[in-house]
VEXDORO-751040 format. One line per field, with one value per atom (N, C-alpha, C): atom name; y negated, z, x negated; residue in one letter. Coordinates in steps of 0.1 Angstrom, whole numbers, plus 5000, padded with zeros to 4 digits. Layout:
// VEXDORO-751040
rodren = (CA  ...)
yy = (Y  ...)
zz = (Z  ...)
xx = (X  ...)
zalum = (A  ...)
//
This chain:
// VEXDORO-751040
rodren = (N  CA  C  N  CA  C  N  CA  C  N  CA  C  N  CA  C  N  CA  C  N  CA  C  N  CA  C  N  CA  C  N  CA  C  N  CA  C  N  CA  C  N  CA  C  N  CA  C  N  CA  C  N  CA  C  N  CA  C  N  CA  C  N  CA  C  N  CA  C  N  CA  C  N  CA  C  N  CA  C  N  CA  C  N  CA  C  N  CA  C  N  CA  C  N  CA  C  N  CA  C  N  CA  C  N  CA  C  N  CA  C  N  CA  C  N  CA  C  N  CA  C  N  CA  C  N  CA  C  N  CA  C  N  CA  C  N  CA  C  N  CA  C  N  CA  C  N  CA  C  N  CA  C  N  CA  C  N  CA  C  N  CA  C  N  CA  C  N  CA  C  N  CA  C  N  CA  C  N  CA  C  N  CA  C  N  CA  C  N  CA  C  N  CA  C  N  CA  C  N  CA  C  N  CA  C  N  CA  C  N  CA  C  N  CA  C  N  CA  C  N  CA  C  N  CA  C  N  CA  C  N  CA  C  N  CA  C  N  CA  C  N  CA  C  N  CA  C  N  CA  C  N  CA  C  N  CA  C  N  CA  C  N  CA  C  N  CA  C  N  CA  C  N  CA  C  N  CA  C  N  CA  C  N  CA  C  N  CA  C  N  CA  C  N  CA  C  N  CA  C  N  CA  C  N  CA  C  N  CA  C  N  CA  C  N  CA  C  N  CA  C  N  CA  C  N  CA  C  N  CA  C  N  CA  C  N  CA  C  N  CA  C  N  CA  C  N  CA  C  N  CA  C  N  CA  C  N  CA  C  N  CA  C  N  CA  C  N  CA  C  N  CA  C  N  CA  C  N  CA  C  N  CA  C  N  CA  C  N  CA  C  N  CA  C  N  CA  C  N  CA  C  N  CA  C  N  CA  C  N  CA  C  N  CA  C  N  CA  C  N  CA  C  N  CA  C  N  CA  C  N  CA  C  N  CA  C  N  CA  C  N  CA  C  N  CA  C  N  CA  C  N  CA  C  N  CA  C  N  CA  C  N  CA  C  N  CA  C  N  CA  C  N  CA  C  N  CA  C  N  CA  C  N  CA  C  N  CA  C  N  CA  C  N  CA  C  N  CA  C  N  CA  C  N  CA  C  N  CA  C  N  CA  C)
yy = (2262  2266  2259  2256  2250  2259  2255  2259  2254  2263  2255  2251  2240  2240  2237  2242  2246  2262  2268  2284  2280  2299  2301  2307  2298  2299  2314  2312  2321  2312  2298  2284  2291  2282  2286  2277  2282  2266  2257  2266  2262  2246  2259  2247  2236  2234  2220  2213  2217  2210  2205  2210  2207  2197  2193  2187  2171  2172  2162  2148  2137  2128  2120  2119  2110  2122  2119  2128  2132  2116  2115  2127  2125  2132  2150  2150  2162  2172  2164  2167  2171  2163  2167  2178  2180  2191  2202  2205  2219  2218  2207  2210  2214  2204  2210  2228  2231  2246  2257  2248  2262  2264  2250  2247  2254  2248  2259  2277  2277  2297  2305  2292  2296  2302  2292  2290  2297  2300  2306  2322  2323  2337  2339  2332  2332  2327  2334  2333  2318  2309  2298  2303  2299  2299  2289  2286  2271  2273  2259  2261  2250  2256  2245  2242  2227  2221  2216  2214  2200  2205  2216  2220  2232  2229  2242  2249  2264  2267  2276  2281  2294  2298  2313  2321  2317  2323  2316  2321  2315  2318  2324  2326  2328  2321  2310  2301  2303  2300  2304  2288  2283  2266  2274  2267  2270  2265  2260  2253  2267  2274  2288  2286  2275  2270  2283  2288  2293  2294  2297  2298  2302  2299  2303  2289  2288  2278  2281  2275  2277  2275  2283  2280  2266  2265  2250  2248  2237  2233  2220  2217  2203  2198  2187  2186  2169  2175  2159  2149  2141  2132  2121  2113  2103  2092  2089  2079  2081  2095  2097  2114  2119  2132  2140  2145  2148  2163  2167  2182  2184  2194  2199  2211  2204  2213  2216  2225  2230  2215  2215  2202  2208  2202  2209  2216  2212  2220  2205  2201  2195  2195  2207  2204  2193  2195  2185  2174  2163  2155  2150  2157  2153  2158  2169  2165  2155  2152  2141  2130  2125  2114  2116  2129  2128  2132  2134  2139  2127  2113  2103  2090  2085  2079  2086  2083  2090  2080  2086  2083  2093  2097  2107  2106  2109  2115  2124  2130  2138  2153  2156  2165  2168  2156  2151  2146  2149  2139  2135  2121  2117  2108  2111  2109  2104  2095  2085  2094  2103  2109  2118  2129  2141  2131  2123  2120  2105  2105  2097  2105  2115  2126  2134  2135  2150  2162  2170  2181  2195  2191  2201  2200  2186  2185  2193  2188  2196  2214  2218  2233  2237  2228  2231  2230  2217  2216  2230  2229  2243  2256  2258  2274  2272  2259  2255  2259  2250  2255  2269  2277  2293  2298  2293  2301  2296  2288  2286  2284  2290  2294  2309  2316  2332  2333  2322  2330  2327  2316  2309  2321  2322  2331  2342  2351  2356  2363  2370  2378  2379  2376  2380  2382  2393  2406  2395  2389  2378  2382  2372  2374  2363  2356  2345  2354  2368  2374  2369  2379  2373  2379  2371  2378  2389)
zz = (4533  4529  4538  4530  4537  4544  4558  4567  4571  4570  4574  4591  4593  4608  4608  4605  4605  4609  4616  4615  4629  4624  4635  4655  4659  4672  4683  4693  4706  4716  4715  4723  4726  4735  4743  4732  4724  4719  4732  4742  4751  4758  4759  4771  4762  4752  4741  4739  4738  4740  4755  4766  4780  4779  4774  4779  4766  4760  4752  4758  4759  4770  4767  4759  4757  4763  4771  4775  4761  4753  4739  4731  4728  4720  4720  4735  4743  4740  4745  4740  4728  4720  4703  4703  4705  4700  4703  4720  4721  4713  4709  4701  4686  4683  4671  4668  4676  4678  4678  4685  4682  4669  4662  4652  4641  4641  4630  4636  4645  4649  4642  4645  4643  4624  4618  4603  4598  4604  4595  4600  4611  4615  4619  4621  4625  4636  4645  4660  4657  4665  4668  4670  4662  4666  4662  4671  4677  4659  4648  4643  4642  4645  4651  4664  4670  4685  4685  4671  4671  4663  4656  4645  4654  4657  4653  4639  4638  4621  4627  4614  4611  4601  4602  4590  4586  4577  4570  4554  4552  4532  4527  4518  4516  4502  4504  4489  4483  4472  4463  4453  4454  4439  4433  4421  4408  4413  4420  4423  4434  4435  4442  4459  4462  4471  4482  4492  4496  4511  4516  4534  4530  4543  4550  4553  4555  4560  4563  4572  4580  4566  4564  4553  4558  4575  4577  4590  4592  4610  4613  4621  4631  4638  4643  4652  4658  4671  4675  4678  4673  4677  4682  4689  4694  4687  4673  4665  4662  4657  4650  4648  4650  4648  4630  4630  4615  4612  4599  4598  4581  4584  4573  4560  4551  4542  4529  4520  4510  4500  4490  4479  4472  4456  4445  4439  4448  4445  4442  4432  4429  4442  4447  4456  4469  4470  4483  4482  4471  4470  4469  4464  4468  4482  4487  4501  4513  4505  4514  4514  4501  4501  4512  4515  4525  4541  4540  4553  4566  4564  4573  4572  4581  4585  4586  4577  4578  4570  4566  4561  4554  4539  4533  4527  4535  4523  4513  4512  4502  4506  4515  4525  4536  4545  4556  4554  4563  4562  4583  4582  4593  4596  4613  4620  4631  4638  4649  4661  4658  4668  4660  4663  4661  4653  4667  4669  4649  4648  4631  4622  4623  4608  4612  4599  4600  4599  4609  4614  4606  4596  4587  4578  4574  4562  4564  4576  4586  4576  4583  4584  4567  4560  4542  4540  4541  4539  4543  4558  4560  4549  4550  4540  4528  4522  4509  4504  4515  4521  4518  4525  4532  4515  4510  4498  4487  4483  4476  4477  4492  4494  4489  4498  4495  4477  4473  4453  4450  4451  4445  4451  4469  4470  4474  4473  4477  4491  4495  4511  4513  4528  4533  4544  4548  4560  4570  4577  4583  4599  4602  4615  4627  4618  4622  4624  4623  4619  4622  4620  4618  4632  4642  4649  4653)
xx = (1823  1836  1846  1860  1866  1878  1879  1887  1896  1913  1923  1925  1929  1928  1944  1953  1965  1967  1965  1964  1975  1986  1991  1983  1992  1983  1992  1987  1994  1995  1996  2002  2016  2020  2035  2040  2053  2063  2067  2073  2084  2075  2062  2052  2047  2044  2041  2051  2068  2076  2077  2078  2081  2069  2059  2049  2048  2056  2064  2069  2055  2059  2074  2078  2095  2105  2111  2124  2130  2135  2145  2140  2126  2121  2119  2119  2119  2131  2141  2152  2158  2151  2154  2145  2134  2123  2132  2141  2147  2159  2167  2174  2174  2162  2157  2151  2144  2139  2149  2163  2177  2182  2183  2189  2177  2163  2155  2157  2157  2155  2168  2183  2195  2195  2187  2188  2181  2170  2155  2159  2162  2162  2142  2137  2124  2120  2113  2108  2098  2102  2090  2073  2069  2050  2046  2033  2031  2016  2017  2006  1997  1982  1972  1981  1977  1980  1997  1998  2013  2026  2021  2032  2040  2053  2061  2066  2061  2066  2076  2081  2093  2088  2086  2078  2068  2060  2052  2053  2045  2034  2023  2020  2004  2003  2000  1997  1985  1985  1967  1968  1964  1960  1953  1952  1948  1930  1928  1917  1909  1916  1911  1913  1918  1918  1930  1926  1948  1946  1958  1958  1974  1975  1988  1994  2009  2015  2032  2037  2050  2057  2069  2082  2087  2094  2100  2091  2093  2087  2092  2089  2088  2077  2076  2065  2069  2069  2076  2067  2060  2051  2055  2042  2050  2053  2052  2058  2069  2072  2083  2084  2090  2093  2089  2084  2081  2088  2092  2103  2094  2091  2086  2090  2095  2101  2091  2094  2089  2093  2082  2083  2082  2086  2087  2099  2114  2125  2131  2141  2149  2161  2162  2176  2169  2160  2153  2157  2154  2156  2173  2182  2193  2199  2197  2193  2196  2181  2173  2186  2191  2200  2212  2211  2226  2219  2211  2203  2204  2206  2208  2192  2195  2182  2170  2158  2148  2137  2126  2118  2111  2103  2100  2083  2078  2064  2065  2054  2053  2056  2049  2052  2063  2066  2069  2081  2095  2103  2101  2104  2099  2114  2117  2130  2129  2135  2131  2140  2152  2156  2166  2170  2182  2195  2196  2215  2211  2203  2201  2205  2209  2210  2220  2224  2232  2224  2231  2225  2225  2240  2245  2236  2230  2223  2210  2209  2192  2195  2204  2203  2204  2212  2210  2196  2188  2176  2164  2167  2160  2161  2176  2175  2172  2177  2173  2151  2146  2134  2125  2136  2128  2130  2146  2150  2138  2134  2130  2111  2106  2093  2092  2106  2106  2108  2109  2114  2102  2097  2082  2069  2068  2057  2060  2075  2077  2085  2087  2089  2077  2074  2060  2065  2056  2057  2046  2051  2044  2045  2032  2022  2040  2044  2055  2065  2072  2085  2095  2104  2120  2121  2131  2137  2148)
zalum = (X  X  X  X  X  X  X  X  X  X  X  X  X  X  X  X  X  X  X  X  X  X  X  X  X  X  X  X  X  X  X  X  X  X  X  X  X  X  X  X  X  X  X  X  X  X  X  X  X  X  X  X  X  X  X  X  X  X  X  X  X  X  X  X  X  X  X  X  X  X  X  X  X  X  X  X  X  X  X  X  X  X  X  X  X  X  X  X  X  X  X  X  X  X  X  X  X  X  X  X  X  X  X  X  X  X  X  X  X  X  X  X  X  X  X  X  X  X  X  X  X  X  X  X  X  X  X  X  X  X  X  X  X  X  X  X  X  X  X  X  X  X  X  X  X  X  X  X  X  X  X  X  X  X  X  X  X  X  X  X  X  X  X  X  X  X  X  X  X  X  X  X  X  X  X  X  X  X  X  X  X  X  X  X  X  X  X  X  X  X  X  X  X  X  X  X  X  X  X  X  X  X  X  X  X  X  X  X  X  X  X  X  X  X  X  X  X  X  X  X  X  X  X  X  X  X  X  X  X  X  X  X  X  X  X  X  X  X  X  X  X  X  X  X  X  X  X  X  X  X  X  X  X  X  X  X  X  X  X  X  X  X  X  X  X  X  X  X  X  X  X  X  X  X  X  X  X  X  X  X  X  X  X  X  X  X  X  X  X  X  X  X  X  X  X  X  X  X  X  X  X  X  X  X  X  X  X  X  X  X  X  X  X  X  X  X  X  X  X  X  X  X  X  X  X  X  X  X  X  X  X  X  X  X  X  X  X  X  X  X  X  X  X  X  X  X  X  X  X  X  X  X  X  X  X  X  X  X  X  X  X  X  X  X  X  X  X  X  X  X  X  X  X  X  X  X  X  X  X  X  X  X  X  X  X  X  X  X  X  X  X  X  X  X  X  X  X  X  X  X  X  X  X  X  X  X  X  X  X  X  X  X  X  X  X  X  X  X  X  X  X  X  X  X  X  X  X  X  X  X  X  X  X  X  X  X  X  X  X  X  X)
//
């Protein structure tokens, strides 16, 4: 059976950012981290080794397939910083058009540094996000809570 290797951990946020070899990048991760906690109202928890989330989900596929997963997150790698939002909402995508320099998967929108984007756009995206995980799966009384 298959196992998610995304699960929330009991890692330090603080210490996976402090240990964040780019200063640049370093520096975005704590700026980033005030700006999601400010928005989401949700305590940082570290998921699997690389993901910081805010809140989480409990998803189910039609395929029987389900887990858990953060509403928003981050995770600053060393290519590029990656910010994770909910797909499937129409507002994302226009969004995304004012959000600044980036790059977008399917999942992923991926950022070379903070100071490339607007930050206002950042924080719509986020609530845009939480709002439209909380209507689709609900409130969940989560392991992640609010602060």
């Amino acid at each position: 059976m298959y196992e998610l290797k995304t699960k929330v951990t009991d890692s330090s946020v603080i210490e996976f950012i402090a240990n964040v070899e780019s200063p640049q990048k370093r520096e975005d991760a704590y700026r980033l981290l005030d700006i999601y906690t400010e928005t989401t109202g949700y305590t940082a928890k570290m998921w699997g080794p690389s993901i910081i989330g805010f809140g989480s989900y409990h998803y189910k596929y039609e395929s029987g397939h389900e887990g858990d997963a953060p509403l928003v997150g981050f995770s600053p790698r060393k290519g590029k910083i990656s910010l994770y939002f909910a797909t499937g909402d129409h507002e994302r995508a226009e969004l995304l058009k004012k959000l600044g320099k980036h790059t977008a998967g399917k999942a992923c929108v991926y950022i070379n540094k903070a100071a490339d984007i607007d930050l206002d756009v950042l924080r719509a995206l986020i609530r845009q996000s939480v709002s439209f995980l909380e209507e689709t799966y609900g409130k969940q009384d989560d392991a992640a809570g609010r602060n």
